[in-house]
TORGURO-123781 format. One record per residue (C-alpha): x, y, z; residue number from 1; residue in three letters. Coordinates in nm, 3 decimals. Layout:
{east = X&north = Y&up = Z&num = NUM&residu = ala}
...
END
This chain:
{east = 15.820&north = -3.192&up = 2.082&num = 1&residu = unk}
{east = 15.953&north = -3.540&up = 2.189&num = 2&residu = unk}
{east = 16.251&north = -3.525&up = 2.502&num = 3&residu = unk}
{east = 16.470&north = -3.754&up = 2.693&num = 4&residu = unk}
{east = 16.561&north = -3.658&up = 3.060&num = 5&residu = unk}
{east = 16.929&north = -3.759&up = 3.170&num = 6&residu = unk}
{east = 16.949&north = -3.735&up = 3.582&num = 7&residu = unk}
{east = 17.315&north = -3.669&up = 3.657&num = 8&residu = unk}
{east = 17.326&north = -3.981&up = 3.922&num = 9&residu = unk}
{east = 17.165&north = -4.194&up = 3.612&num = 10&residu = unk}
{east = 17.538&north = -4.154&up = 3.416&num = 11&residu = unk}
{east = 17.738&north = -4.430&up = 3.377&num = 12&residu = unk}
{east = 18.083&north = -4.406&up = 3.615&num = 13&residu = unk}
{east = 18.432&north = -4.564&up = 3.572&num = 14&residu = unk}
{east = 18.690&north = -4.494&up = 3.865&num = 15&residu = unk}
{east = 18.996&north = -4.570&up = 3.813&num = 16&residu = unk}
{east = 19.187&north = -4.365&up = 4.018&num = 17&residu = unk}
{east = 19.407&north = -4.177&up = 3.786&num = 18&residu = unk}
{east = 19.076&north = -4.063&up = 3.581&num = 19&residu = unk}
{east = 18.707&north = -4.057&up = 3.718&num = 20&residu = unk}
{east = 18.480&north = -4.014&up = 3.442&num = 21&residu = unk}
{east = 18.106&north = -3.983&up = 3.404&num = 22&residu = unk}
{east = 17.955&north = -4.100&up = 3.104&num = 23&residu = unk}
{east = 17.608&north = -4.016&up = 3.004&num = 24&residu = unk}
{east = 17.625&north = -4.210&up = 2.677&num = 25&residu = unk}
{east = 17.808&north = -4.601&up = 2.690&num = 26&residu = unk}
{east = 18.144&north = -4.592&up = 2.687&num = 27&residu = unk}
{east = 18.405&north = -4.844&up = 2.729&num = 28&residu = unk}
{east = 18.326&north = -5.063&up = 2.982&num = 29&residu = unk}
{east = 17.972&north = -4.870&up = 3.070&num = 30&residu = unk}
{east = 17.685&north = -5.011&up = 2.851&num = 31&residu = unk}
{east = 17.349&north = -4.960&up = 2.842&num = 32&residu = unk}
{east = 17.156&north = -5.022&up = 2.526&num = 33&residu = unk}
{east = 16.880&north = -4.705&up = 2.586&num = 34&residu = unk}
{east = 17.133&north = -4.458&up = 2.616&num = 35&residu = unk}
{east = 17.426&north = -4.548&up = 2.314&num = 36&residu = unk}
{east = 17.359&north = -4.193&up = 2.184&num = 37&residu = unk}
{east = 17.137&north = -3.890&up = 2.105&num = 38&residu = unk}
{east = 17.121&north = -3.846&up = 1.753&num = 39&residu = unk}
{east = 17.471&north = -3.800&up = 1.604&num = 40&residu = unk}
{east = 17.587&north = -3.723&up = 1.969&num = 41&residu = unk}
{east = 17.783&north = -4.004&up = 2.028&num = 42&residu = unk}
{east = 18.027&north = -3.943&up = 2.348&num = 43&residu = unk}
{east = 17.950&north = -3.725&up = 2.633&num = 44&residu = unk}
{east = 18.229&north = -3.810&up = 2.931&num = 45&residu = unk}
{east = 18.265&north = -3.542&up = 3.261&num = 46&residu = unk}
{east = 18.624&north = -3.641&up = 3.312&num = 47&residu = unk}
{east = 18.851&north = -3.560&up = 3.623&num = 48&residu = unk}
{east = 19.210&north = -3.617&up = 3.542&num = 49&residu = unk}
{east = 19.470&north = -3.655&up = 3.835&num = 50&residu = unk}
{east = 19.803&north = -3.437&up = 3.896&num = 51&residu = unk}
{east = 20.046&north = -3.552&up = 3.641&num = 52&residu = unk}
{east = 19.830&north = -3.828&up = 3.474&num = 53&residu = unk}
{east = 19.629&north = -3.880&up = 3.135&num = 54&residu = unk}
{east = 19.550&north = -4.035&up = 2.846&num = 55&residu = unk}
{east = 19.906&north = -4.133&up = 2.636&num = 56&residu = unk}
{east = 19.899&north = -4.134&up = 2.256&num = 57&residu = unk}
{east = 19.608&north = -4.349&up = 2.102&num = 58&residu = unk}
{east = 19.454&north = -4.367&up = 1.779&num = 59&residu = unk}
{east = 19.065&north = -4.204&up = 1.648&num = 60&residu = unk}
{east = 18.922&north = -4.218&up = 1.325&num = 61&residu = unk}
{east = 18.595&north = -4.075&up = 1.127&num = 62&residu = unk}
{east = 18.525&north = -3.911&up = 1.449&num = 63&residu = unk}
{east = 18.429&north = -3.547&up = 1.554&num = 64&residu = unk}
{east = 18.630&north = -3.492&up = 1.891&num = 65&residu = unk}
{east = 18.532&north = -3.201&up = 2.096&num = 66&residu = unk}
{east = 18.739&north = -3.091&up = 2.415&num = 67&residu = unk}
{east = 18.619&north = -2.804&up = 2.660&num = 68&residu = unk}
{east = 18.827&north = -2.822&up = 2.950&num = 69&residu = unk}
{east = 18.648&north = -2.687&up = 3.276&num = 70&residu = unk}
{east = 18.925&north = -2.683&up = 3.526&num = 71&residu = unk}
{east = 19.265&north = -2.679&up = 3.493&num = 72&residu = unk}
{east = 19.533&north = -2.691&up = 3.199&num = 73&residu = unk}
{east = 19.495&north = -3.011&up = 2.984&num = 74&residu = unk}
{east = 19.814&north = -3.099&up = 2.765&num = 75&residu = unk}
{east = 19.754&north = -3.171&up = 2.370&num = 76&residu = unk}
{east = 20.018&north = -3.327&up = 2.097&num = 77&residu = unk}
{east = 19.894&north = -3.518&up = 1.807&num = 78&residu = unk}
{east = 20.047&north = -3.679&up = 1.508&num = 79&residu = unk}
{east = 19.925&north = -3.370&up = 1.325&num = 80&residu = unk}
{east = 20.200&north = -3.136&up = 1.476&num = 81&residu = unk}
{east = 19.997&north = -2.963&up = 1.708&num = 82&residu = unk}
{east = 20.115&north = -2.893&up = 2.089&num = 83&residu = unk}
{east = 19.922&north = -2.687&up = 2.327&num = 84&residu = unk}
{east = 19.837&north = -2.629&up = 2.651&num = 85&residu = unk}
{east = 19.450&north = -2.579&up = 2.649&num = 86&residu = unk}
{east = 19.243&north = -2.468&up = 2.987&num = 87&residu = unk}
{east = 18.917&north = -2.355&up = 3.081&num = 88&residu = unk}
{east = 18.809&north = -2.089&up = 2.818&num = 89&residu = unk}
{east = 18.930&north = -2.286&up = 2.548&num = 90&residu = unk}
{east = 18.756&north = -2.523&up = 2.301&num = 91&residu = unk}
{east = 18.906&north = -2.749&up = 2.098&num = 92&residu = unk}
{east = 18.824&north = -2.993&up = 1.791&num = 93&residu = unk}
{east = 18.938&north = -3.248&up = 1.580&num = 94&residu = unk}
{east = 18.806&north = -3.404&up = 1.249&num = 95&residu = unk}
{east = 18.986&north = -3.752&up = 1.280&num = 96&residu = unk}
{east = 18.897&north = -3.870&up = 0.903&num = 97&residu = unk}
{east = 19.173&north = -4.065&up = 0.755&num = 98&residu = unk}
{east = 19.317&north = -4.104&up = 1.088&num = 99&residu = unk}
{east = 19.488&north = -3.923&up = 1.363&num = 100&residu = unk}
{east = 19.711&north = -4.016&up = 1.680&num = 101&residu = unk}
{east = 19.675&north = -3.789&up = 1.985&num = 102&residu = unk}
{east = 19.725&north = -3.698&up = 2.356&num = 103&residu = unk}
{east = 19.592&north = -3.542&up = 2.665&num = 104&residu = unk}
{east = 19.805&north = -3.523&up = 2.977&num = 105&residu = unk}
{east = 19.735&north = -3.285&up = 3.317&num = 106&residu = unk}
{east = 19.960&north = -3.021&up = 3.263&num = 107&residu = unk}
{east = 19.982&north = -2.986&up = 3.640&num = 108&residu = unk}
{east = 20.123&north = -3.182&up = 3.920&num = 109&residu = unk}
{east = 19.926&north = -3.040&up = 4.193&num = 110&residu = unk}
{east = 19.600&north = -3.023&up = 4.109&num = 111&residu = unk}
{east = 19.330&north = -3.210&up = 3.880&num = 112&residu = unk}
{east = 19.210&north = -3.144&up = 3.505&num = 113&residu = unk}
{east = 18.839&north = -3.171&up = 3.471&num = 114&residu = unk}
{east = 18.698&north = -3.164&up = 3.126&num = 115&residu = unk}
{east = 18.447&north = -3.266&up = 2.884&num = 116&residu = unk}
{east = 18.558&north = -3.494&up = 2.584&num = 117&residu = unk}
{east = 18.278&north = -3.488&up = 2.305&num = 118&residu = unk}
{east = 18.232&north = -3.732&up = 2.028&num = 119&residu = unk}
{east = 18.025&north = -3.650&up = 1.707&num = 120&residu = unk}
{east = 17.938&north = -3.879&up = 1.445&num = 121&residu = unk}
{east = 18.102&north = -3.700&up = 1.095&num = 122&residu = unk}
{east = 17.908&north = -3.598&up = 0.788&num = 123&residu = unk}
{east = 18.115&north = -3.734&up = 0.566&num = 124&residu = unk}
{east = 18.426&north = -4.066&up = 0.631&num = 125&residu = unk}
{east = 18.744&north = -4.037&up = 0.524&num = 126&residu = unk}
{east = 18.830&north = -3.654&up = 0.505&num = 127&residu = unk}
{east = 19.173&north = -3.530&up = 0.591&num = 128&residu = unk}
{east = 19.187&north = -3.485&up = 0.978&num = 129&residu = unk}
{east = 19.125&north = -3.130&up = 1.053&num = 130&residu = unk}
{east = 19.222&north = -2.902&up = 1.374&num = 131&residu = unk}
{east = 19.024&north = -2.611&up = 1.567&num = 132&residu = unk}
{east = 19.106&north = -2.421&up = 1.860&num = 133&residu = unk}
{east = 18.972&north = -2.065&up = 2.040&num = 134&residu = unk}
{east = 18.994&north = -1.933&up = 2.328&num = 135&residu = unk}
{east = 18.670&north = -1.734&up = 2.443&num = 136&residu = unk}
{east = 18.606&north = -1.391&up = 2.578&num = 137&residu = unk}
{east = 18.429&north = -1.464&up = 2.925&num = 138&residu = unk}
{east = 18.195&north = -1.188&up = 2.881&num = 139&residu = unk}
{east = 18.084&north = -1.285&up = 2.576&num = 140&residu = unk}
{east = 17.867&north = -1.568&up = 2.743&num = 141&residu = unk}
{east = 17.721&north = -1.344&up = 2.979&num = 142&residu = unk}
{east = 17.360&north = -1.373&up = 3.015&num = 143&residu = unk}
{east = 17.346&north = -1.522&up = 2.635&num = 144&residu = unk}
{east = 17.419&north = -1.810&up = 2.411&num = 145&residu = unk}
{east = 17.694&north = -1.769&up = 2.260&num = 146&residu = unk}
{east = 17.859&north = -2.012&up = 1.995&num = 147&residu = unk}
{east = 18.133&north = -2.186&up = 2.011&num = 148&residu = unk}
{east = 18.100&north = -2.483&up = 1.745&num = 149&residu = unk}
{east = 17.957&north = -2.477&up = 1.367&num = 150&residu = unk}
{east = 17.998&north = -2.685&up = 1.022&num = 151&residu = unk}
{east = 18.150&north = -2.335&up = 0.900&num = 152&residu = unk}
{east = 18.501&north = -2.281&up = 0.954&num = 153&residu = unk}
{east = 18.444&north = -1.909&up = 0.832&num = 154&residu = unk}
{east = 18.181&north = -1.902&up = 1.104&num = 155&residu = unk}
{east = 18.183&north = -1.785&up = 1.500&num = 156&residu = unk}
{east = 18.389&north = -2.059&up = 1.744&num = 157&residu = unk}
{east = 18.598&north = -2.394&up = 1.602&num = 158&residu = unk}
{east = 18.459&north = -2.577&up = 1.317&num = 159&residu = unk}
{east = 18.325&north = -2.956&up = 1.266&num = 160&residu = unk}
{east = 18.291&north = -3.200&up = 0.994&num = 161&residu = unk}
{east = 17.894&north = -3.228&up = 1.082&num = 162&residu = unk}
{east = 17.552&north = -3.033&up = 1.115&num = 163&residu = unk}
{east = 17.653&north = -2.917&up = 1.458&num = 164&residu = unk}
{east = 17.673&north = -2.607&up = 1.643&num = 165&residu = unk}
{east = 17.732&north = -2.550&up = 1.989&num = 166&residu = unk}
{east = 17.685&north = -2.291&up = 2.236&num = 167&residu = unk}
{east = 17.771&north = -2.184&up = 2.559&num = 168&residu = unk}
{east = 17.590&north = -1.959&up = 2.854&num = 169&residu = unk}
{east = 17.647&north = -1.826&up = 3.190&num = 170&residu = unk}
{east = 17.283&north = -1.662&up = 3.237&num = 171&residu = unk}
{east = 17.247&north = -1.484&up = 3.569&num = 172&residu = unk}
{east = 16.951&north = -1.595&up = 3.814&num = 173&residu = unk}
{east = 16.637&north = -1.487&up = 3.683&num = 174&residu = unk}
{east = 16.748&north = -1.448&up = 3.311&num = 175&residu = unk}
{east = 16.505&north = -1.561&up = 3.052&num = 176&residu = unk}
{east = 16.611&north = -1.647&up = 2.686&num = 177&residu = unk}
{east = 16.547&north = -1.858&up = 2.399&num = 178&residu = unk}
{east = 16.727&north = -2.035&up = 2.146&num = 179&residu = unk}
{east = 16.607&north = -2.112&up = 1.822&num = 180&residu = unk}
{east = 16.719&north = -2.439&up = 1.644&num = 181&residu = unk}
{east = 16.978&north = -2.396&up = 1.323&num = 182&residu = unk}
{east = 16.849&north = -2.643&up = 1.103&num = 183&residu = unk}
{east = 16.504&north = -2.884&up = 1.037&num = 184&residu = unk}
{east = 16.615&north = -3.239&up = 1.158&num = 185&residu = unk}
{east = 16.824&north = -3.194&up = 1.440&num = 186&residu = unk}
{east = 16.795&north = -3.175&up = 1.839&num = 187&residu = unk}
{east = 16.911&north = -3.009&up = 2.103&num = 188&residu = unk}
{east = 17.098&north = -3.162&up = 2.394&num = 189&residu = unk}
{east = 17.116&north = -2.922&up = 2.679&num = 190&residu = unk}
{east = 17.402&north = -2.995&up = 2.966&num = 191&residu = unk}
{east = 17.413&north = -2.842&up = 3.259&num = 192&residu = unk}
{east = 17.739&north = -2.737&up = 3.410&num = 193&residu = unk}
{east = 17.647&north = -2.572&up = 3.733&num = 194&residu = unk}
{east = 17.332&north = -2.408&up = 3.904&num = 195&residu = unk}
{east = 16.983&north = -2.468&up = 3.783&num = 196&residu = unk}
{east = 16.778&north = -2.392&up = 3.480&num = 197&residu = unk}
{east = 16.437&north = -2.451&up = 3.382&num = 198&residu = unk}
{east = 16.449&north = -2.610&up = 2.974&num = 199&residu = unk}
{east = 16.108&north = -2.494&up = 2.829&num = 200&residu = unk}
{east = 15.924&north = -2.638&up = 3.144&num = 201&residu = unk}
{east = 16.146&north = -2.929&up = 3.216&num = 202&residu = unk}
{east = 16.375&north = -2.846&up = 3.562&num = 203&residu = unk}
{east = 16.734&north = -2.898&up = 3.517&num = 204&residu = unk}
{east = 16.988&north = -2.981&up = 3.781&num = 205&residu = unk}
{east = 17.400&north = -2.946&up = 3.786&num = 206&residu = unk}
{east = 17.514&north = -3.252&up = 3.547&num = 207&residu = unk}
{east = 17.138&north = -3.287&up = 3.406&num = 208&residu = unk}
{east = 17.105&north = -3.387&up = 3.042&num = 209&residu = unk}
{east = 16.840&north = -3.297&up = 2.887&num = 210&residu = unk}
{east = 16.805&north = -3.420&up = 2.487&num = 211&residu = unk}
{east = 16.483&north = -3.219&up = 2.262&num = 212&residu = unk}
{east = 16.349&north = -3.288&up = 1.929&num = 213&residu = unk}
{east = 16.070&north = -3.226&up = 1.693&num = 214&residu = unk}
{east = 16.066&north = -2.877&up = 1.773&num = 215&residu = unk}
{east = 16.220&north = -2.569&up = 1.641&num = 216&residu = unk}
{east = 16.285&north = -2.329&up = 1.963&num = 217&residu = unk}
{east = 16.376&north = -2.405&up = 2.317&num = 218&residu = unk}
{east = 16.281&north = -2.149&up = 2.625&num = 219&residu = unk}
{east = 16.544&north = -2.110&up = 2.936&num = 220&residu = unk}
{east = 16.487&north = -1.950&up = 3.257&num = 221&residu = unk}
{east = 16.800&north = -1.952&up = 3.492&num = 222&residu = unk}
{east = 16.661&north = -2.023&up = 3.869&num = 223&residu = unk}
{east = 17.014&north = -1.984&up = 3.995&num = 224&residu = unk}
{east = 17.356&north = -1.856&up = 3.849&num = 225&residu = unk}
{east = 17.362&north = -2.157&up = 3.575&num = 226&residu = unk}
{east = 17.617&north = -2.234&up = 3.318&num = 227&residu = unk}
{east = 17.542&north = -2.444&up = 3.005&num = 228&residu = unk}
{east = 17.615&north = -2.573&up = 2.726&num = 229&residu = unk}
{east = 17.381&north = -2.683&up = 2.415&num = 230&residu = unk}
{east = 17.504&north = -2.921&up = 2.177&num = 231&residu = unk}
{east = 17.251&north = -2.905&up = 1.849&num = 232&residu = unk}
{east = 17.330&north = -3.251&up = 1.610&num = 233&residu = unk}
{east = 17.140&north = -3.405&up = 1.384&num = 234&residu = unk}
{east = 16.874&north = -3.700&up = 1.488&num = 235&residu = unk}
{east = 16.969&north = -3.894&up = 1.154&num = 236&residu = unk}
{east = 17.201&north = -4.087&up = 1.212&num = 237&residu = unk}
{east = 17.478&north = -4.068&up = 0.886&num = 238&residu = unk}
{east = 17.525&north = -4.374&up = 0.662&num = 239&residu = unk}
END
């Protein structure tokens, strides 16, 4: 089993008033050559958005874009038709492909947006651009994993032009579980939201990383009230 240890005060941090983001891959004007991503894991930014402020309409493409707001109501338009107002028990997803224009504006004008935009390398370039959206039962992550992101579009949570699946956990203090990886190849990068959480041995603090490879199962024993989220991508990167 090889792993890589991301402290929370080790992320990279642009402040620019309007947003405050924490980056634990570089991004943008934070760049650090050891840390450009984990596997096909490309983007992993901790974003607080201010009252009536965002990011106006800008261009992705051949990009897997993954937004699970925490706090607050996020506002979403893109050149694909979709408008929506998406908040925390929501995740969202875009295949980019060919090309897509989006974007994401605080809903609110008295209080902040926080949320976490994901990047994903894609399996394959080019594909039409693609959009996913649930909202989740809060009790179905009670004490368990559950999934919120696969390659299947038939299967549980939004869907993902990549080997990837995703799962999130609110596991009361004391709770032990495992998770078991979906397919040979890929790792397993564990992010925790709040509380604390020992990763099969490795002690994780709120805002840890915590990236695991070469290994097919993971162990988690919640010291506190934790909530988490596991993002399983391949270690390949694609051609």
């Amino acid at each position: 089993m090889k792993t890589i240890l991301h402290k929370s005060d080790s992320r990279g941090l642009a402040d620019h008033g309007w947003l405050r983001s924490n980056h634990s891959f570089s991004f943008a004007s934070y760049y650090n050559p050891e840390r450009m991503h984990f596997g096909a894991l490309r983007v992993l930014n901790d974003d607080f958005v201010a009252p009536g402020r965002g990011f106006g309409k800008h261009p992705h493409d051949n990009m897997e874009i993954i937004s699970i707001p925490l706090s607050g109501d996020l506002q979403h338009k893109d050149s694909m038709g979709n408008t929506t107002v998406i908040r925390e028990g929501d995740v969202q997803a875009m295949s980019a492909g060919t090309g897509i224009a989006h974007s994401e504006m605080n809903a609110n004008t008295d209080q902040a947006v926080e949320f976490l935009q994901i990047w994903i390398l894609p399996k394959t370039r080019d594909i039409a651009p693609n959009y996913s959206q649930i909202t989740l039962d809060p009790h179905a992550l009670d004490n368990k994993l559950d999934q919120v992101l696969s390659p299947n579009p038939e299967d549980r949570g939004v869907s993902v032009n990549q080997d990837a699946w995703f799962h999130l956990g609110n596991l009361s203090a004391g709770t032990n579980i495992n998770y078991d990886f979906k397919k040979s190849g890929n790792g397993v990068y564990v992010f925790v939201l709040d509380g604390e959480v020992t990763v099969s041995g490795q002690p994780l603090n709120k805002r840890d990383g915590f990236g695991v490879w070469e290994t097919t199962q993971l162990s988690f024993n919640a010291d506190t009230d934790t909530k988490i989220l596991l993002m399983e991508v391949p270690m390949q990167l694609p051609a």
